[in-house]
C-alpha positions as CSV (number, residue, x, y, z in Angstrom):
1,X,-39.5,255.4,-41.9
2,X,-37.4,255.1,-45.2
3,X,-35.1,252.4,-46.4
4,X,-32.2,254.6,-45.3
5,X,-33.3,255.0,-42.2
6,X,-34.3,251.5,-41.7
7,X,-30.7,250.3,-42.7
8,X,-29.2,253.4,-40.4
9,X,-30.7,252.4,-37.2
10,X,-28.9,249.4,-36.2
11,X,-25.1,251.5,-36.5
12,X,-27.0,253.9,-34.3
13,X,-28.5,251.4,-31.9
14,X,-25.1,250.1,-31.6
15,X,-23.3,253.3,-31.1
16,X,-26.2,253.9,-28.6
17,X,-25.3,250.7,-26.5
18,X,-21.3,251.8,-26.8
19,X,-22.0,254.9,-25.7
20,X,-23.8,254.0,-22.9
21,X,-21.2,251.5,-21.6
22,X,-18.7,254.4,-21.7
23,X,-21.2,256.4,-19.5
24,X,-21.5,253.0,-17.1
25,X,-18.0,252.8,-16.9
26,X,-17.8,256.6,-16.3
27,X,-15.2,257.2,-19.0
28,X,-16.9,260.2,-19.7
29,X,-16.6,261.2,-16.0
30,X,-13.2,260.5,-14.5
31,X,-13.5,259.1,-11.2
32,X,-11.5,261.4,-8.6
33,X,-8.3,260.0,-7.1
34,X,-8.9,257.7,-4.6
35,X,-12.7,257.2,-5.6
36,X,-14.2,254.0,-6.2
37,X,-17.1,252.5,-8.4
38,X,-20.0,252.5,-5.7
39,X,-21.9,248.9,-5.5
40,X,-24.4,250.6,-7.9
41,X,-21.9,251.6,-10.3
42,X,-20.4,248.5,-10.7
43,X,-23.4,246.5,-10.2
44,X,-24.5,248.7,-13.7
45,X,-21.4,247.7,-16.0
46,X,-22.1,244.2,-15.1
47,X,-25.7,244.2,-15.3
48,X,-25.3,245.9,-18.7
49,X,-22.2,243.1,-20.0
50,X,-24.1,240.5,-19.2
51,X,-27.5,241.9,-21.5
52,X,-24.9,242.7,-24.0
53,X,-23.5,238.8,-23.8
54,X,-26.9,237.8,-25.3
55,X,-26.6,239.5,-28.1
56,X,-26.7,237.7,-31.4
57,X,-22.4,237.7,-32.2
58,X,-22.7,239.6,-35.1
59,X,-24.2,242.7,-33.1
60,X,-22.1,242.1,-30.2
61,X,-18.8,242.3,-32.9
62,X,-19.9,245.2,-34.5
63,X,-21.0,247.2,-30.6
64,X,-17.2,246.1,-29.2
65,X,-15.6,247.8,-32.5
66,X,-18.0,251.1,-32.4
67,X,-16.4,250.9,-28.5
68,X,-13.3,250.3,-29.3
69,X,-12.7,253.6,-31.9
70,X,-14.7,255.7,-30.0
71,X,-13.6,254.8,-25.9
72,X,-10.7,252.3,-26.2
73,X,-8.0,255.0,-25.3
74,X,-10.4,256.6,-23.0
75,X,-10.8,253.0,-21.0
76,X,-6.6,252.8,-21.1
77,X,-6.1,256.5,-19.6
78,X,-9.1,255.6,-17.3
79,X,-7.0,252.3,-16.2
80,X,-3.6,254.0,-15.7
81,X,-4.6,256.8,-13.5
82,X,-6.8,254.1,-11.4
83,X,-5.4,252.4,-8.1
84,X,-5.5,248.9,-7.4
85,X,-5.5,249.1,-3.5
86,X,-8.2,252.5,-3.3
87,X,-10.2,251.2,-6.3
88,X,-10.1,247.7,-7.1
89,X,-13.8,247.5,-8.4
90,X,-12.8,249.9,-11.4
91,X,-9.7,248.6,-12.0
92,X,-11.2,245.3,-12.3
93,X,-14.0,246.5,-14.5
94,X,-11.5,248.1,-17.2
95,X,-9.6,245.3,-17.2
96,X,-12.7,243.3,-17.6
97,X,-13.5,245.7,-20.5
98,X,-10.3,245.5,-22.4
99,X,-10.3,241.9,-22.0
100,X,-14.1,241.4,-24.1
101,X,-13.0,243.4,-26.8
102,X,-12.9,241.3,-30.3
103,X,-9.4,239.9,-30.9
104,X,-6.8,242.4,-33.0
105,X,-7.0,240.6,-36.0
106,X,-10.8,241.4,-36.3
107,X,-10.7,244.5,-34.4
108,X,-8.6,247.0,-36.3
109,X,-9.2,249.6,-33.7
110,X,-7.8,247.4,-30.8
111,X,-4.6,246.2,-33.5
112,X,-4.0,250.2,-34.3
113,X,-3.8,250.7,-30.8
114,X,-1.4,247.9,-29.8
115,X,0.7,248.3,-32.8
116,X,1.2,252.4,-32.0
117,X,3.6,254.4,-29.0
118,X,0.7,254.8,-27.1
119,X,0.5,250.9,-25.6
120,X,4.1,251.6,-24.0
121,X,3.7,250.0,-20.5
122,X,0.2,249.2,-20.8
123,X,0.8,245.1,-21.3
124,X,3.0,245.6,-17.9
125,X,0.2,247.4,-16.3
126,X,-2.3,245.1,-17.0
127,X,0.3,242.0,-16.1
128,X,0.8,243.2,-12.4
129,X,-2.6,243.4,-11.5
130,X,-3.6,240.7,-13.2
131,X,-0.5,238.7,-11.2
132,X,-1.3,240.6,-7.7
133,X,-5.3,240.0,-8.3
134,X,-8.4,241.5,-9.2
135,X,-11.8,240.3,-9.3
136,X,-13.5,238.5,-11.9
137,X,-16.3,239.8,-13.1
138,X,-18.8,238.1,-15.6
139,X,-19.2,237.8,-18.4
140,X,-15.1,237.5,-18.6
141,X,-13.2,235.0,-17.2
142,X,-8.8,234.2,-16.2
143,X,-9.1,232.4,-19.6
144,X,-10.7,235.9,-21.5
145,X,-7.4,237.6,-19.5
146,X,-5.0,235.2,-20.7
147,X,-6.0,235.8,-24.7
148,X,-5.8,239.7,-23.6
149,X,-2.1,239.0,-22.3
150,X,-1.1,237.0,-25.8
151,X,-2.6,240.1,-27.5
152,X,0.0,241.9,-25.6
153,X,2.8,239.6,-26.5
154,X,1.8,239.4,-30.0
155,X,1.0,242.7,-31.4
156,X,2.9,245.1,-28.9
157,X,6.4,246.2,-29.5
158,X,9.0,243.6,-28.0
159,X,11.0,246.3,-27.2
160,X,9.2,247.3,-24.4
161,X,10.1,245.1,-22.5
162,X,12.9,245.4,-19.9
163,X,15.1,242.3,-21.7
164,X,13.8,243.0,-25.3
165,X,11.8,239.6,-25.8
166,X,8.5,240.6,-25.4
167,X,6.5,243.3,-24.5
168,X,6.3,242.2,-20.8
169,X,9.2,242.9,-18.2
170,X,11.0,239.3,-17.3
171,X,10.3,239.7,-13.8
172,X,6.6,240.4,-14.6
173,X,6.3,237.2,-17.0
174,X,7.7,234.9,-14.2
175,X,4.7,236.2,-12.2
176,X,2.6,235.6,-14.5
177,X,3.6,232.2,-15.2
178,X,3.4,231.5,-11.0
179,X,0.0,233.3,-11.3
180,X,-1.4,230.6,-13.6
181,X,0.2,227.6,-12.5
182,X,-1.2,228.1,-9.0
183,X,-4.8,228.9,-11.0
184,X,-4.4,225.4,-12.8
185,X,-3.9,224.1,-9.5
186,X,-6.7,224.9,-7.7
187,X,-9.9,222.2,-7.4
188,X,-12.1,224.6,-9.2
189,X,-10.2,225.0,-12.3
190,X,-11.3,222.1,-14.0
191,X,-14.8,223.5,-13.8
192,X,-14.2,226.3,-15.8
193,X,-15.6,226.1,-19.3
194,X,-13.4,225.0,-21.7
195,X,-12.3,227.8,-23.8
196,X,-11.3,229.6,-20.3
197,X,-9.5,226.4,-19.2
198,X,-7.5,226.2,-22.8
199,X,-6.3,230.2,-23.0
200,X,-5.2,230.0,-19.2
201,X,-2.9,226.7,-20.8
202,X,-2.1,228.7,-23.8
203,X,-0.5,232.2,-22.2
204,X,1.6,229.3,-19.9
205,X,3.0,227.4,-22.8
206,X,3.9,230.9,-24.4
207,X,5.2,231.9,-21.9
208,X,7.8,229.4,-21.1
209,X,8.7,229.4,-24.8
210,X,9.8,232.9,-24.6
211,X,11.9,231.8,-21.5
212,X,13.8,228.8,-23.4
213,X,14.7,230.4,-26.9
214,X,17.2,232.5,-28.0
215,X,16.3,236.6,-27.9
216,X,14.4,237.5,-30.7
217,X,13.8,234.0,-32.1
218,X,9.9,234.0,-31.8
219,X,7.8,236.7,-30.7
220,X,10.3,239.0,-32.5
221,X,9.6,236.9,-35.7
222,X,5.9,237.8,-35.1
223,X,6.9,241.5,-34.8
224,X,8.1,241.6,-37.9
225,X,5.4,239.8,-39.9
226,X,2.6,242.6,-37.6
227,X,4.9,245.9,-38.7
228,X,4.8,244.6,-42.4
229,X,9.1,243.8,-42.4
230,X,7.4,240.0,-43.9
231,X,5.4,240.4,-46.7
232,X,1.7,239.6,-46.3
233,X,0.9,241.7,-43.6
234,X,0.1,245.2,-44.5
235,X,-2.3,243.1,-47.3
236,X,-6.1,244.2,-48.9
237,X,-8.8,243.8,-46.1
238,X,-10.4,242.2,-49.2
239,X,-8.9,240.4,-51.9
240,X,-5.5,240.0,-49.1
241,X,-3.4,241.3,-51.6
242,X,0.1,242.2,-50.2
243,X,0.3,245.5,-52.0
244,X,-2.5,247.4,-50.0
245,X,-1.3,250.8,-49.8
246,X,-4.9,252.6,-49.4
247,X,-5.8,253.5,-45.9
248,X,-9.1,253.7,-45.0
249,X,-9.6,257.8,-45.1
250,X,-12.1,257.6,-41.9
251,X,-10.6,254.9,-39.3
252,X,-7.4,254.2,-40.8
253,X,-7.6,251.0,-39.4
254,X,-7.9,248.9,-42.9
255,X,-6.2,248.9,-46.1
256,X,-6.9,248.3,-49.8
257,X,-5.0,247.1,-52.7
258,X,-7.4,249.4,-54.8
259,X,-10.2,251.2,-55.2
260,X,-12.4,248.6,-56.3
261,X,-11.4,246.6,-53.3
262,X,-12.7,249.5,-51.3
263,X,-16.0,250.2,-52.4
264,X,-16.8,245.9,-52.0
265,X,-15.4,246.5,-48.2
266,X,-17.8,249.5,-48.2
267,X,-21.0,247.5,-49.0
268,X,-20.6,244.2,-47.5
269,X,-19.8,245.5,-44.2
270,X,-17.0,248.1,-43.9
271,X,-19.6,251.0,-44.1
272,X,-21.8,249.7,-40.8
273,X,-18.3,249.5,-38.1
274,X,-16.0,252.0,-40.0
275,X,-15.7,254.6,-37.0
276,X,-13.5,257.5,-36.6
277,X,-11.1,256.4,-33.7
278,X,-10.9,258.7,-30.9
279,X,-7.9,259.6,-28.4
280,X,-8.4,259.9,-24.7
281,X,-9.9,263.4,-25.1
282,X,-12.1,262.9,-27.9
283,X,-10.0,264.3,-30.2
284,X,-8.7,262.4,-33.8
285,X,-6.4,259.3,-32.6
């Protein structure tokens, strides 16, 4: 095998184990109105996250990004046509999904997708069921849900909301806010591990912030440092430069002050999870 090769065959290892997630999760093959995961099915997506949660976290990092551009709108579509009541295994397994994937500000394909038209009503979609219950489903936990719900808040459009403060309808954050007091409540919350215990506490105090400040006063602050109104934002993926008007040609998902900038992204990492992001129909996003 030559040294080409040899350094090729983790990206395509990777894209292997992304693809076949996709297949698990039958992204590639809708499931019919109605239609459930069977035991099997579901019993496959978790059998295969939890061999994926051993990975070393470099390899996991760079498999959730190769996911990400290739079946992240795929997995949203897949979510909004599902049913909670007729299909509350896959419903519970996207959300699961979504709610692994690397944080926005190391995942440019998950912060491209927030940031754009296209994530209109998905932070209220995933807040309802999330309030009304679904299952949880290892590896993830309420706490990996709660950072997926600040994601929402954070990088999503405030207008989307019905009141204009945050991307999540009023009536919708009040459940949400009963949702995790009565899941601090319960006896077997303090035996979650830590980190779960702390996002779950997180999502509530940010929550009630957005409930006792004036409109626009804090996550819309936020939206305007994420759109690139405050300087520092739209800044070099390398040298963090606030003048970074290159856009990767291949993901646009990262920007560059200059070319030189560039080609160091391109050997020190950028070249092994650059992908081109897909929409739902495999088509350019």
């Amino acid at each position: 095998m030559s040294t080409h090769q040899r350094k090729a065959a983790p990206r395509a290892e990777i894209e292997r184990m992304a693809d076949l997630l996709a297949r698990n999760a039958r992204l590639n093959d809708p499931l019919t109105p109605d239609t459930d995961f069977s035991p099997e099915e579901s019993k496959a997506v978790q059998d295969q996250l939890n061999a994926l949660a051993i990975l070393p976290h470099e390899h996991l990092h760079y498999l959730y990004l190769a996911f990400s551009a290739k079946y992240l709108a795929a997995l949203v579509h897949a979510l909004r046509a599902a049913n909670r009541e007729t299909q509350r295994r896959a419903v519970s397994t996207y959300i699961q999904i979504l709610s692994l994937l690397p944080d926005p500000k190391g995942n440019p394909y998950l912060r491209r997708y927030l940031r754009s038209p296209r994530a209109a009503g998905l932070p209220n979609l995933v807040a309802d069921h999330f309030a009304k219950g679904i299952d949880w489903l290892r590896p993830s936990g309420p706490g990996d849900l709660c950072t997926l719900h600040i994601h929402f808040l954070f990088y999503c459009d405030t207008q989307m909301g019905d009141d204009k403060r945050a991307s999540i309808d009023k009536a919708l954050r009040d459940a949400l806010a009963g949702k995790l007091a009565d899941l601090s409540a319960q006896p077997d919350f303090a035996a979650l591990p830590e980190l779960q215990r702390v996002e779950v506490q997180r999502l509530s105090g940010i929550l009630n912030i957005l409930e006792h400040m004036p409109a626009d006063s804090y996550l819309k602050s936020t939206q305007d440092h994420l759109l690139g109104s405050i300087p520092g934002q739209e800044e070099c993926d390398v040298c963090m430069d606030d003048d970074a008007e290159m856009l990767c040609s291949q993901c646009k998902a990262v920007r560059y002050c200059s070319k030189e900038c560039q080609m160091k992204a391109w050997k020190e990492g950028h070249k092994r999870n650059c992908w081109k992001m897909l929409d739902e129909t495999g088509k350019d996003f």
